[in-house]
C-alpha positions in Angstrom: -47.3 -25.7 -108.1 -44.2 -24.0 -108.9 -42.0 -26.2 -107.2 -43.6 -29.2 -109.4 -43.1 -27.4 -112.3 -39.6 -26.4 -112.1 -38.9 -30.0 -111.1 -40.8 -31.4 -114.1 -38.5 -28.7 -116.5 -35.0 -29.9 -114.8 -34.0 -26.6 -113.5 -34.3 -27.4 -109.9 -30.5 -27.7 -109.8 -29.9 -24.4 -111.5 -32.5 -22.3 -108.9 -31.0 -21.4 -105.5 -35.2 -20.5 -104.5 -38.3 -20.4 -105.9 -40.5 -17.3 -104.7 -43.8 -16.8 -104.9 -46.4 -13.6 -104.2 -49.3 -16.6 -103.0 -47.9 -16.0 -99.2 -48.4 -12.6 -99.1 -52.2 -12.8 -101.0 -51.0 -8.9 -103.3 -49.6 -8.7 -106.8 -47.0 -7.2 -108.8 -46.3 -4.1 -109.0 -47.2 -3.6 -105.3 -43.6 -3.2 -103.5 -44.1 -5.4 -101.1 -44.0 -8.4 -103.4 -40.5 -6.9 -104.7 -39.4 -6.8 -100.9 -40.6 -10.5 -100.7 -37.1 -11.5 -103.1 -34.5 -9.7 -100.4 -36.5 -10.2 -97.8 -36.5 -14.2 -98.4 -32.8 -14.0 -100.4 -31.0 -12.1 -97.7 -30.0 -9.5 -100.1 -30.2 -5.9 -101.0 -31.6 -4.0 -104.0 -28.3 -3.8 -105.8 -27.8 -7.6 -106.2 -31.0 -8.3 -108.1 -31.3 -8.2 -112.0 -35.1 -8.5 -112.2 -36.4 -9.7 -115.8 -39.4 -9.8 -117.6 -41.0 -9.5 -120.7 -43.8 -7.6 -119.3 -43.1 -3.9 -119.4 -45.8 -2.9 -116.8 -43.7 -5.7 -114.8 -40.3 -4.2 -115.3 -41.8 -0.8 -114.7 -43.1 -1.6 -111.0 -39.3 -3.2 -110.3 -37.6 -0.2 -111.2 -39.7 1.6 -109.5 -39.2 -0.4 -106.6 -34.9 0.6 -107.1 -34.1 -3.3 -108.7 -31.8 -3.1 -111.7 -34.0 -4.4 -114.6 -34.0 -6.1 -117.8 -36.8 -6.3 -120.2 -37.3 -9.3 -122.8 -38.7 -7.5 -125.7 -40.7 -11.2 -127.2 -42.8 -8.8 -129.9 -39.9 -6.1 -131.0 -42.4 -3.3 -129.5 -41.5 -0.1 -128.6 -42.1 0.1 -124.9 -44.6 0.7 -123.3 -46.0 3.7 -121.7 
């Protein structure tokens, strides 16, 4: 599904992978789905700028140690 979607958008050529928590059957915020990205990438903590505009999202990838970056959509304060 993702793969036909990013296809259908044209940003195929921009992405160097597409990830997705399906093969490990958990969800966000459980760490292993933030191991899933260096695991797969080949990279370490440091080299990831994880982004979202879910702060319950950007709270679990902190957490896990990921440098983070939240896309305040509403102009909330953030969340607790």
């Amino acid at each position: 599904m993702l793969h036909t979607l990013v296809e259908s958008v044209g940003l195929k050529q921009h992405l160097f992978a597409i990830l997705s928590v399906d093969v490990l059957k958990i969800f966000k915020p459980n760490p292993r789905v933030y191991d899933l990205a260096l695991t797969r990438l080949g990279i370490v903590k440091e080299e990831i700028l994880f982004v979202s505009s879910n702060g319950w999202d950007v709270a679990g990838a902190k957490s896990f140690g990921f440098t983070v970056g939240w896309v305040n959509r509403q102009g909330n304060t953030t969340e607790a």
